[in-house]
C-alpha positions as CSV (number, residue, x, y, z in Angstrom):
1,X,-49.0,60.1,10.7
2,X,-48.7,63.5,11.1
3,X,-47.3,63.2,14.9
4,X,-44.9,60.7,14.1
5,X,-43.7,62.7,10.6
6,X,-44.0,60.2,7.9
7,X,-42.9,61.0,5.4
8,X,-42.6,57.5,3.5
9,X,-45.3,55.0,3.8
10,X,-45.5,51.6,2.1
11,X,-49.5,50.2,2.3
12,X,-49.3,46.3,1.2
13,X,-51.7,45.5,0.4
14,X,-52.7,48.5,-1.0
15,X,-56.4,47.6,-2.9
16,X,-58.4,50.2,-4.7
17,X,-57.0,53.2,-2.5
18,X,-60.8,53.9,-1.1
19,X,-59.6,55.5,1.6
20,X,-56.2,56.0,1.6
21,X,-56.8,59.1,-0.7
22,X,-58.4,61.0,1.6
23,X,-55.6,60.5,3.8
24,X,-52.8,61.3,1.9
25,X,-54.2,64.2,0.3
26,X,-54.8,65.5,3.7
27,X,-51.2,65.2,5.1
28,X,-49.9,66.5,1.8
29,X,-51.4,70.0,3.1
30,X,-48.8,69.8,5.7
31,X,-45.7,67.8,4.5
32,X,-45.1,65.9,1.4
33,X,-45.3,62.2,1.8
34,X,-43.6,59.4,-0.6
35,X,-46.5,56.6,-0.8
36,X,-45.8,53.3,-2.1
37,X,-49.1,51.1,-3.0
38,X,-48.6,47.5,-3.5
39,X,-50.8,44.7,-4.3
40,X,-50.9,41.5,-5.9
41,X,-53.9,41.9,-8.3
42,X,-52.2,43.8,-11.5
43,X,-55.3,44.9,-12.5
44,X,-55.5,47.0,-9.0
45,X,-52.2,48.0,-9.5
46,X,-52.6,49.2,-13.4
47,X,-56.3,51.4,-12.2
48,X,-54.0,52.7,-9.3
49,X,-51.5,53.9,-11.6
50,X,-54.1,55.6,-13.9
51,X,-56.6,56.7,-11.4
52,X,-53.5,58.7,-9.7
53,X,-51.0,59.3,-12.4
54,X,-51.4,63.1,-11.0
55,X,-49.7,62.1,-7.8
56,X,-46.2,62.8,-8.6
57,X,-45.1,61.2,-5.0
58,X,-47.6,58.7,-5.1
59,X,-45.8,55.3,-6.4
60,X,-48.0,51.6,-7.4
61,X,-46.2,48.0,-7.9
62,X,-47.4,44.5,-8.1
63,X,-46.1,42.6,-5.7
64,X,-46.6,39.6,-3.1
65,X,-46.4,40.4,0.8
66,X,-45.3,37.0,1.5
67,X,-42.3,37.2,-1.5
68,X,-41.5,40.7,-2.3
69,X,-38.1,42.1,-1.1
70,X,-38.6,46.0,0.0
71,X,-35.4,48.1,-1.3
72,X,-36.7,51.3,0.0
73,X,-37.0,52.7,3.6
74,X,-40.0,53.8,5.5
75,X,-41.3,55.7,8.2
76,X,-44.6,53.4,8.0
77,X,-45.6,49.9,6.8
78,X,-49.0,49.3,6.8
79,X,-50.7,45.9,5.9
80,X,-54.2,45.7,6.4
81,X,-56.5,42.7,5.7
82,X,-54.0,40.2,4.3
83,X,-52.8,37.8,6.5
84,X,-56.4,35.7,6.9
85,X,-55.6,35.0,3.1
86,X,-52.2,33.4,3.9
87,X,-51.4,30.5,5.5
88,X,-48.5,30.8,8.8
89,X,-45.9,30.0,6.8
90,X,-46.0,32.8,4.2
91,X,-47.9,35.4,7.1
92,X,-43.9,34.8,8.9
93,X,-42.2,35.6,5.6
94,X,-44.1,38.7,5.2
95,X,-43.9,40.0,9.1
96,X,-39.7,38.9,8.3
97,X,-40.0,40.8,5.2
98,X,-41.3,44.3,7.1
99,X,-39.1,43.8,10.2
100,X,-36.3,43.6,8.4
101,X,-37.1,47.0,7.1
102,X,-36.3,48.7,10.5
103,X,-39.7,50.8,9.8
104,X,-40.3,53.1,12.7
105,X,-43.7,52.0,12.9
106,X,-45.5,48.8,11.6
107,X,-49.2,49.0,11.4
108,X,-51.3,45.8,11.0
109,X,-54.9,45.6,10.6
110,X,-57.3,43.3,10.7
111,X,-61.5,43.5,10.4
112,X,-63.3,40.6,12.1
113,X,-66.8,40.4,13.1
114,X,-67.6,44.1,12.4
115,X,-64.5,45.1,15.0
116,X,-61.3,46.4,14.4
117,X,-58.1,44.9,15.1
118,X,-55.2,47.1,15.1
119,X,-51.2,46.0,16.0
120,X,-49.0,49.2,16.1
121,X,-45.5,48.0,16.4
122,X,-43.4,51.4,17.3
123,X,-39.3,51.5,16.8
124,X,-38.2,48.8,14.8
């Protein structure tokens, strides 16, 4: 993230931030970074909000991946271990819904069988 100089990510879904901390704490050392969490569980959303209501550049919303409309721009969408919950239908809406976003870089993950899957998309 650093190499590419995000400064505004957008993780959907976002979940209970278990890692994503770390991260972003890290790369605030360097550079600030806008972070936008979203999810569709409200209840992950509302601990999100409270766990990290110290993170002044750290936003959290409720929203669907397959639905939501994106008003902002970002250097970096990631979506990681969502699409296996949707069916192909709603997994094209929400690839239509990133694209459309002209992110530089569109990261999509996926964990199956104890491997990795990672689709980096560069340049929208």
């Amino acid at each position: 993230m650093l190499e590419h100089n995000v400064t505004h990510f957008l993780d959907a879904p976002c979940g209970a931030m278990e890692w994503q901390k770390a991260l972003l704490h890290h790369i605030q050392e360097t550079q600030p970074i806008n972070f936008v969490g979203v999810d569709i569980v409200s209840s992950v959303i509302e601990n999100n909000k409270e766990s990290f209501s110290n993170e002044k550049t750290w936003k959290f919303i409720w929203g669907d991946v397959s639905s939501m409309r994106i008003e902002d721009k970002y250097d970096l969408i990631m979506s990681r271990d969502v699409f296996f919950h949707l069916t192909f239908d709603k997994i094209m809406c929400a690839i239509k819904t990133f694209l459309i976003q002209k992110v530089n870089i569109l990261l999509q993950l996926q964990i199956q069988a104890h491997r990795i899957i990672m689709r980096a998309i560069p340049g929208m």
